[in-house]
FIKOLGU-779282 format. One record per residue (C-alpha): residue in one letter; x negated, y, z; residue number from 1. Coordinates in nm, 2 decimals, padded with zeros to 4 digits, always signed. Each point is the difference from the previous one (the first is absolute). Layout:
! FIKOLGU-779282
+-----+--------+--------+--------+-----+
! res !      u !      v !      w !   n !
+-----+--------+--------+--------+-----+
!   A !      X !      Y !      Z ! NUM !
...
+-----+--------+--------+--------+-----+
! end
This chain:
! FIKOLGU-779282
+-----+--------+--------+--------+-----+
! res !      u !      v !      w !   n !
+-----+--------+--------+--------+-----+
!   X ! +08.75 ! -02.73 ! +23.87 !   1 !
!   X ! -00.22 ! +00.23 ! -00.21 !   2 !
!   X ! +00.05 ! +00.38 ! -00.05 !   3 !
!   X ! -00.18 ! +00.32 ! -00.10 !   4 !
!   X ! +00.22 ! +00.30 ! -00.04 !   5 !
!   X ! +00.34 ! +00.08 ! +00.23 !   6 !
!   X ! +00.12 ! +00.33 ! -00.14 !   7 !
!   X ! +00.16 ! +00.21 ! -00.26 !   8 !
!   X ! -00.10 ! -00.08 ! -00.36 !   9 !
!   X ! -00.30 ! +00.21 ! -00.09 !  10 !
!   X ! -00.11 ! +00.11 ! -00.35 !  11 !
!   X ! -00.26 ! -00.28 ! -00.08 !  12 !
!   X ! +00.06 ! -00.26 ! +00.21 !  13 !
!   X ! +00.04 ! -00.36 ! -00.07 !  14 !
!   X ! +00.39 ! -00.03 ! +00.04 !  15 !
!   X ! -00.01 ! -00.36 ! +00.11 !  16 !
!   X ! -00.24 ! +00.09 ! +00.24 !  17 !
!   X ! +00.27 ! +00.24 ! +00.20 !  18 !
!   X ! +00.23 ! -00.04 ! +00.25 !  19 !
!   X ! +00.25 ! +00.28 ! +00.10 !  20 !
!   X ! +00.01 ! +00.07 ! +00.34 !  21 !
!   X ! +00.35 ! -00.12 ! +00.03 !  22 !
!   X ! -00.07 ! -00.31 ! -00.13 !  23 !
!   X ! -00.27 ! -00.12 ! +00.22 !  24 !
!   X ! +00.19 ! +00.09 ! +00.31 !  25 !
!   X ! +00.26 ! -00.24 ! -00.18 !  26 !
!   X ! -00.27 ! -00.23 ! +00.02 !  27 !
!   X ! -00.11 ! -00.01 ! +00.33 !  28 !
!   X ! +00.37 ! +00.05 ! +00.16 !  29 !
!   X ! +00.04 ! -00.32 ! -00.20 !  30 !
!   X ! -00.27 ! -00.17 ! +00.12 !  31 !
!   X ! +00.09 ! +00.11 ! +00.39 !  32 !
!   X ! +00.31 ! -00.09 ! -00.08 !  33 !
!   X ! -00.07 ! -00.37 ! -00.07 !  34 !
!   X ! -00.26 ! -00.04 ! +00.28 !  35 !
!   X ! -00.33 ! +00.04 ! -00.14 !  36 !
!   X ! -00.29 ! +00.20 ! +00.19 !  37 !
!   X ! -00.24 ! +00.16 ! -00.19 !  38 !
!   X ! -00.29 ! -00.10 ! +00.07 !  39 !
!   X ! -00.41 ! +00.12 ! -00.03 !  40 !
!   X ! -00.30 ! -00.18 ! -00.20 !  41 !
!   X ! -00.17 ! -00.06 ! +00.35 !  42 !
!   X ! +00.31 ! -00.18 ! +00.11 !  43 !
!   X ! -00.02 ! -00.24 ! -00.25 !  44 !
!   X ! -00.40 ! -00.01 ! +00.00 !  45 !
!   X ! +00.07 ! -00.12 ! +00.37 !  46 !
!   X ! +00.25 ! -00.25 ! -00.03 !  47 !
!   X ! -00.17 ! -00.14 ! -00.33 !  48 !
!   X ! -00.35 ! -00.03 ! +00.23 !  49 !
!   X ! +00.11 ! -00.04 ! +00.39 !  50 !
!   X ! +00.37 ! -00.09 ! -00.04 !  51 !
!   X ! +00.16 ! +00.32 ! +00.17 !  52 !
!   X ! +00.35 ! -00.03 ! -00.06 !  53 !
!   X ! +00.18 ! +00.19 ! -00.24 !  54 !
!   X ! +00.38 ! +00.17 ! +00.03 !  55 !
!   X ! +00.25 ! -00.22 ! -00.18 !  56 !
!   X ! +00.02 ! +00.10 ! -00.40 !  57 !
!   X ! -00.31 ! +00.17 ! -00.04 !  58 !
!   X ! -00.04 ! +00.27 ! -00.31 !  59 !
!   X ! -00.31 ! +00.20 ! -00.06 !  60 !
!   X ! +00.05 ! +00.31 ! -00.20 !  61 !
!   X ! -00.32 ! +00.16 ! -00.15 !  62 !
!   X ! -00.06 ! +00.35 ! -00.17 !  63 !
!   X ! -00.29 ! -00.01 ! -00.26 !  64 !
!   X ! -00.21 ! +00.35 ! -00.01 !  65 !
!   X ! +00.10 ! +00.17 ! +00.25 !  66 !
!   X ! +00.25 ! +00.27 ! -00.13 !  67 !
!   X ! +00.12 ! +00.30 ! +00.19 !  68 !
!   X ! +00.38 ! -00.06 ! -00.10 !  69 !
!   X ! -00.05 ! -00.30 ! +00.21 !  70 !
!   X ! -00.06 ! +00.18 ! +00.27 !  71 !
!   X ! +00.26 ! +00.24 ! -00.03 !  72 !
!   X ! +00.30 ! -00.24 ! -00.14 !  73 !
!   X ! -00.11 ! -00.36 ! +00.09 !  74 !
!   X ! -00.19 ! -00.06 ! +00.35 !  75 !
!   X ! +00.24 ! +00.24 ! +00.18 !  76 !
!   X ! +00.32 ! -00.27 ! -00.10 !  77 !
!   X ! -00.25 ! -00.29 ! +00.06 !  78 !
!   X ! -00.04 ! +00.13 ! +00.38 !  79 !
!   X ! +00.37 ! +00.05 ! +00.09 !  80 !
!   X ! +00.03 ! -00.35 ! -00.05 !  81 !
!   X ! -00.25 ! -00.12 ! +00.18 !  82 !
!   X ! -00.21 ! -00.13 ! -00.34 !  83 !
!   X ! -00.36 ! -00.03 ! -00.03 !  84 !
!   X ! -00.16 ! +00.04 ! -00.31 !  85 !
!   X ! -00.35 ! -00.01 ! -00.16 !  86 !
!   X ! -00.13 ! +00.32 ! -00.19 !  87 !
!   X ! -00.27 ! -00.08 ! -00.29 !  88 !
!   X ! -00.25 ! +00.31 ! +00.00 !  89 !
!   X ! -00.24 ! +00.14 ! -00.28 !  90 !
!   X ! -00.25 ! +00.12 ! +00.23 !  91 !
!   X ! -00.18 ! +00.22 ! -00.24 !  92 !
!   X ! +00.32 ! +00.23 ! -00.07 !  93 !
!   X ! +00.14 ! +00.07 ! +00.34 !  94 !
!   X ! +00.19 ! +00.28 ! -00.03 !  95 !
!   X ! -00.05 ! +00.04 ! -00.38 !  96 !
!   X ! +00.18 ! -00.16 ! -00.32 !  97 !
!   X ! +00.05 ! -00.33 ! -00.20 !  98 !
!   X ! -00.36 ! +00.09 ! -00.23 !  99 !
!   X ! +00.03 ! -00.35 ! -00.10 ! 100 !
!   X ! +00.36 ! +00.04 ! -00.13 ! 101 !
!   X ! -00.04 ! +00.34 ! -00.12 ! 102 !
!   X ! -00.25 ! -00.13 ! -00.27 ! 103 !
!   X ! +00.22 ! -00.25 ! -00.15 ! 104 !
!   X ! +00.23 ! +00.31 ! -00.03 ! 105 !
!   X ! +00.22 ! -00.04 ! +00.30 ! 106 !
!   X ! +00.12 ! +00.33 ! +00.15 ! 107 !
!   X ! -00.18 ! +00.12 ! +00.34 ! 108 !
!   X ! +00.10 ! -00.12 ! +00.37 ! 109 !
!   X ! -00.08 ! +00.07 ! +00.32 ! 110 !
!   X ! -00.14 ! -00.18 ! +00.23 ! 111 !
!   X ! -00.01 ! -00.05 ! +00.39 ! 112 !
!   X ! -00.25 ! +00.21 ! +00.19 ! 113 !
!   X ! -00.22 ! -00.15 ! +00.26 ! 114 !
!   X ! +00.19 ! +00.22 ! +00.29 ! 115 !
!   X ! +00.33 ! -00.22 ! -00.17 ! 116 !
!   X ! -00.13 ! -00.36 ! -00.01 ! 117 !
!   X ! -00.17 ! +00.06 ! +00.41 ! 118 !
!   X ! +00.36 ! +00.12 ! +00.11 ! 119 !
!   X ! +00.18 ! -00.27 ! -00.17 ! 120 !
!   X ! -00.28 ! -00.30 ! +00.15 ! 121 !
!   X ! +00.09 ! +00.13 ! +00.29 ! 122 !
!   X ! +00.38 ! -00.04 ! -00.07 ! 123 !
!   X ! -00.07 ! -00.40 ! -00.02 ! 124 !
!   X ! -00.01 ! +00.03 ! -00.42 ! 125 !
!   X ! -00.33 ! -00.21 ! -00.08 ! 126 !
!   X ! -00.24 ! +00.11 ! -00.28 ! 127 !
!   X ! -00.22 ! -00.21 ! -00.23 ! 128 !
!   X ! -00.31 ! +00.12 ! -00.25 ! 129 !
!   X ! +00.12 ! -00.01 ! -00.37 ! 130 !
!   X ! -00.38 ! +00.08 ! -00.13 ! 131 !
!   X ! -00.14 ! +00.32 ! -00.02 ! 132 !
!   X ! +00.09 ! +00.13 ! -00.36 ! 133 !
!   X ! +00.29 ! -00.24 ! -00.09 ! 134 !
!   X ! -00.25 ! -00.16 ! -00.26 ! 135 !
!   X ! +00.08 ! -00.32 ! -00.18 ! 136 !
!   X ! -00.28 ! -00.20 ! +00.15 ! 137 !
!   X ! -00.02 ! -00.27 ! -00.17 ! 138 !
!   X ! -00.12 ! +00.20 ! -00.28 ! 139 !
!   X ! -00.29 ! +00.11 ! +00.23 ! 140 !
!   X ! -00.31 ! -00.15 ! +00.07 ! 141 !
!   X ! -00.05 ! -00.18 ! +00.34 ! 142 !
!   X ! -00.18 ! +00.23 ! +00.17 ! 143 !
!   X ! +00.21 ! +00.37 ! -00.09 ! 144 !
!   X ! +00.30 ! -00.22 ! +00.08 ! 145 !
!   X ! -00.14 ! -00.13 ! +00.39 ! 146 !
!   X ! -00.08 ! +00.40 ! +00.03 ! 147 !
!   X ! +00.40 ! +00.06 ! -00.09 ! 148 !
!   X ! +00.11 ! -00.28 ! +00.20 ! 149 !
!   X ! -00.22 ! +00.05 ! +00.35 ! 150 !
!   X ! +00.00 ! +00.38 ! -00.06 ! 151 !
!   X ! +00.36 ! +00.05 ! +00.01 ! 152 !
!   X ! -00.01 ! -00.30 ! +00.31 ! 153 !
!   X ! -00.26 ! +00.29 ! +00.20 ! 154 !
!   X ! +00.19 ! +00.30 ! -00.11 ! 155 !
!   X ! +00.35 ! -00.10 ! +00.13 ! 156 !
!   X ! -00.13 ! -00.15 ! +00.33 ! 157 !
!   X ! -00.19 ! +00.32 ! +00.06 ! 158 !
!   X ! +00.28 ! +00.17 ! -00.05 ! 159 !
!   X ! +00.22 ! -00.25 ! +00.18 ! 160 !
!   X ! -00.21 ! -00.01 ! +00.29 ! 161 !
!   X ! +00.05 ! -00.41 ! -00.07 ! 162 !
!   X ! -00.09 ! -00.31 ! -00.15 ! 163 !
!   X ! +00.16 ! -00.03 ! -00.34 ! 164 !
!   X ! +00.18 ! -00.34 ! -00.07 ! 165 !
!   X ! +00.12 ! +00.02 ! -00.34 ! 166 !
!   X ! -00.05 ! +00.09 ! -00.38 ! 167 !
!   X ! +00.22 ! +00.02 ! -00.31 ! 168 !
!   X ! -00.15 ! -00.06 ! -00.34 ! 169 !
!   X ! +00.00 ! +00.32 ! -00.23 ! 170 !
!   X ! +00.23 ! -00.05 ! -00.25 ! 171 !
!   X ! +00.08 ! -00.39 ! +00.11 ! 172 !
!   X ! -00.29 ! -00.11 ! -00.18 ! 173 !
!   X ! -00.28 ! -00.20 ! +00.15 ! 174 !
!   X ! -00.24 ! -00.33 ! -00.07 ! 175 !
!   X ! -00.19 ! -00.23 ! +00.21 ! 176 !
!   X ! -00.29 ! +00.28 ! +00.02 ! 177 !
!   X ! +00.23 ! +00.25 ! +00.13 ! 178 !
!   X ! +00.20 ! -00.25 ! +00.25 ! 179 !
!   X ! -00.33 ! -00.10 ! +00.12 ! 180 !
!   X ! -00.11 ! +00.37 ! +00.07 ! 181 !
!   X ! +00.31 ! +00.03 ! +00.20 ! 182 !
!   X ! -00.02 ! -00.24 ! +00.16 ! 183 !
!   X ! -00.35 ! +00.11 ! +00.15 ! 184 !
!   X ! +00.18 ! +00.32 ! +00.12 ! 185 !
!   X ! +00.33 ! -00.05 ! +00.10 ! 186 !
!   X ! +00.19 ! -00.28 ! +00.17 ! 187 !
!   X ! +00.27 ! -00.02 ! -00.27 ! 188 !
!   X ! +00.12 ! +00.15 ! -00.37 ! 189 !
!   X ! +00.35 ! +00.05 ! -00.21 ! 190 !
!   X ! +00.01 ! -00.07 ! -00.35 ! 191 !
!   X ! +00.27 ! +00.11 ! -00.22 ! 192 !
!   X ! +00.07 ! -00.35 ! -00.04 ! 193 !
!   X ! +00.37 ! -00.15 ! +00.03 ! 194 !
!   X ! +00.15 ! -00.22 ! +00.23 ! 195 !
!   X ! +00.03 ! -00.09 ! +00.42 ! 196 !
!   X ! -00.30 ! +00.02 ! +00.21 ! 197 !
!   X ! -00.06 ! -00.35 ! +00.28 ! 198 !
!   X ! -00.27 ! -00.12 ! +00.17 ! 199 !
!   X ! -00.13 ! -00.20 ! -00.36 ! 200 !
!   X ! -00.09 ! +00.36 ! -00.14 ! 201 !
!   X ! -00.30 ! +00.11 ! -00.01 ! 202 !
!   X ! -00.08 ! +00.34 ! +00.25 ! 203 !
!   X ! -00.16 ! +00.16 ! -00.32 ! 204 !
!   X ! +00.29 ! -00.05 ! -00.26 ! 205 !
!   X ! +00.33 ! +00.11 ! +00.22 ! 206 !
!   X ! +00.28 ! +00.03 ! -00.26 ! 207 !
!   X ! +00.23 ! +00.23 ! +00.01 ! 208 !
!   X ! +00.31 ! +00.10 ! -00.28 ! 209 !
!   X ! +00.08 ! +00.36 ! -00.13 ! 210 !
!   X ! +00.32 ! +00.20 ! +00.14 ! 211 !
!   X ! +00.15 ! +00.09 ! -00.34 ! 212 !
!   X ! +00.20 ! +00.37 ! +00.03 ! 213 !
!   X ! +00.26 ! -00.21 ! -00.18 ! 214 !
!   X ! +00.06 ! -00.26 ! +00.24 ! 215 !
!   X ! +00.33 ! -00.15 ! +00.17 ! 216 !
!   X ! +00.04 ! -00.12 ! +00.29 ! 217 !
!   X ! +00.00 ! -00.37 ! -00.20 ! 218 !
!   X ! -00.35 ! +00.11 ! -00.12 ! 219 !
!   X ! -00.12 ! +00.10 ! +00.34 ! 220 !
!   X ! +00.12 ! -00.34 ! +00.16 ! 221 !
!   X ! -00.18 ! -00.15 ! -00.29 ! 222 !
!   X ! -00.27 ! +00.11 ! +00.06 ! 223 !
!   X ! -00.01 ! -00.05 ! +00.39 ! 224 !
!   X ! +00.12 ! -00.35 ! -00.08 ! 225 !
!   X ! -00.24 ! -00.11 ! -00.25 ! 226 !
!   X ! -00.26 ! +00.27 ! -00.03 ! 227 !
!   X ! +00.12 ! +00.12 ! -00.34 ! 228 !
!   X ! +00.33 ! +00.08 ! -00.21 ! 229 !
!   X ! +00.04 ! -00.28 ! -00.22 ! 230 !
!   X ! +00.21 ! +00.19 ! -00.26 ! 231 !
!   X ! -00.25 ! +00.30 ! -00.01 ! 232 !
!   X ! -00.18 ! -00.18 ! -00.37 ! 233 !
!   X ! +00.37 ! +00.00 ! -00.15 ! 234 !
!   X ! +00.06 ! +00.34 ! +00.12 ! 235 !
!   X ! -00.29 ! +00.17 ! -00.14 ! 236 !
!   X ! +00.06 ! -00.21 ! -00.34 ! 237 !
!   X ! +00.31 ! +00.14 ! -00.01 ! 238 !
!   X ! -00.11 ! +00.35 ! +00.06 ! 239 !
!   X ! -00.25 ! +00.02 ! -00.25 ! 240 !
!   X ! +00.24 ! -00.15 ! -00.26 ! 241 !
!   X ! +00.20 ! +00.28 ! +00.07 ! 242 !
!   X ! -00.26 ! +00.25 ! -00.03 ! 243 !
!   X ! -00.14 ! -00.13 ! -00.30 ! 244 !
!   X ! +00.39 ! +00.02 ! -00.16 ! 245 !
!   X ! +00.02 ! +00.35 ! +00.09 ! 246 !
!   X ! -00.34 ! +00.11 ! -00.16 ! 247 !
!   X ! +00.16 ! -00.22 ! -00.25 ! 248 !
!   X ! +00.27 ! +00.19 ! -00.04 ! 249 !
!   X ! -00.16 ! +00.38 ! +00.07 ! 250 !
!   X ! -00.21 ! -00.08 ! -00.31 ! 251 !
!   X ! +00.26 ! -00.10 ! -00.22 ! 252 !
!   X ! +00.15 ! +00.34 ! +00.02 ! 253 !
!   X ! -00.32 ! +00.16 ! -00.02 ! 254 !
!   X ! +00.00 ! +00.10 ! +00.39 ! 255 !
!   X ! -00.33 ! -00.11 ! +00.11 ! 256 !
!   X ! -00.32 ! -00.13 ! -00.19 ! 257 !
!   X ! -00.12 ! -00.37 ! +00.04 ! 258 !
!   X ! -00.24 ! -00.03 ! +00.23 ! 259 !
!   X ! -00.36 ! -00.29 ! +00.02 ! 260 !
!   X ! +00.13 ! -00.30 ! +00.17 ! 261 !
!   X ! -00.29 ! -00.06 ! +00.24 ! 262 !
!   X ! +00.14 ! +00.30 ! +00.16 ! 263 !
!   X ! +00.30 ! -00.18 ! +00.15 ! 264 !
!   X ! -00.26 ! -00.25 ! +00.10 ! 265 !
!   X ! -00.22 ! +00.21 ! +00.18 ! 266 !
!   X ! +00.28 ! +00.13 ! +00.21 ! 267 !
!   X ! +00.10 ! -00.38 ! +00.09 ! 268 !
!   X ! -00.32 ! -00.12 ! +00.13 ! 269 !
!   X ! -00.09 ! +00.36 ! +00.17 ! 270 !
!   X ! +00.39 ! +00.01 ! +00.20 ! 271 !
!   X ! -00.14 ! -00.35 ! +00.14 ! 272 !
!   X ! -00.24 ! +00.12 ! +00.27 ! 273 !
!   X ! -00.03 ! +00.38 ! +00.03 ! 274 !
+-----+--------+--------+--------+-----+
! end
């Protein structure tokens, strides 16, 4: 299961990108509830490589880019249950703010401080690089992407004190080029990719599906079932055939301006992999 922000709405932020604090501890009393253990990236590294066993109904829950409302709302929950979890860092920004999302106009977040992600490692929460700038690399070339890759790989384990296991692709996005400069430095690598992870998937393309903020409990055991909500197409059809009836409407009464298409566009493909 794939998060970024557990929080209150902020000004700027993706909505669909934000789970209220309530909510996830709905979500992992659920989970606890119906026997699953949380488990780490290592865990499954081993297991996947040497066989060690794992609990009965493993679930993985990742954070991409490290944010300090994490910290404050989400690990805290994920410890009183006993859950593991795997934190995604932009090593470049430690401490500092979402630049990357900032200049496609998002509003500014915090995020963790190096003193934060030490104390948490050493509350058994497990970190992973997530590049150094949040750059789309495979927009880069090969060599100013390694340098993103293996810098954030040396950064984190400096700071760790550790060897660093794991990386998630910026954005979800990532070629052969990219896999295969992962793969040189780190043992395995999460897409954004849908679907249930075995021992036929490949170390470097780990799938993992998107807690929506406006998931049931249906969704949620969807997705833990099969990887992915199978009704989540029809749902967003139907919500942007609602929200194109209601600019319909605002304009007829002369309530709002009509807007470029391509707009509604761009917001689709960017809400995919933030």
């Amino acid at each position: 299961l794939s998060y970024h922000h557990v929080g209150p709405p902020q000004p700027g932020t993706y909505p669909q990108f934000t789970v209220s604090p309530e909510q996830f501890e709905r979500h992992v009393r659920w989970l606890h509830k119906r026997g699953y253990h949380g488990i780490l990236s290592s865990d499954w590294l081993r297991w996947s490589q040497e066989g060690t066993a794992l609990p009965g109904k493993p679930v993985l829950l990742t954070f991409d880019d490290c944010y300090a409302d994490i910290a404050e709302y989400a690990l805290p929950v994920l410890r009183r249950y006993g859950f593991g979890a795997t934190v995604f860092v932009v090593t470049g920004q430690l401490g500092g703010t979402n630049t990357w999302d900032e200049a496609r106009g998002s509003g500014t977040h915090r995020l963790m401080t190096a003193e934060q992600i030490c104390l948490w490692a050493a509350q058994g929460i497990e970190f992973g690089a997530h590049s150094k700038t949040h750059p789309d690399l495979t927009a880069m070339a090969a060599a100013d992407a390694a340098e993103e890759v293996t810098g954030s790989r040396d950064e984190l384990a400096a700071l760790l004190g550790c060897r660093v296991a794991s990386f998630a692709y910026p954005y979800g996005r990532y070629n052969k080029g990219i896999c295969d400069i992962a793969n040189k430095a780190f043992e395995l690598a999460f897409t954004v990719d849908e679907g249930l992870n075995d021992l036929n998937t490949e170390l470097f393309r780990l799938k993992r599906t998107l807690v929506d903020p406006r998931d049931s409990a249906l969704a949620l055991e969807c997705r833990l079932r099969w990887g992915r909500y199978p009704f989540e197409s029809r749902r967003a059809q139907i919500l942007r055939l609602r929200a194109r009836l209601n600019r319909a409407v605002r304009r007829l009464f002369g309530q709002e301006r009509p807007s470029p298409s391509c707009g509604d566009q761009r917001v689709q493909t960017e809400a995919r992999c933030p």
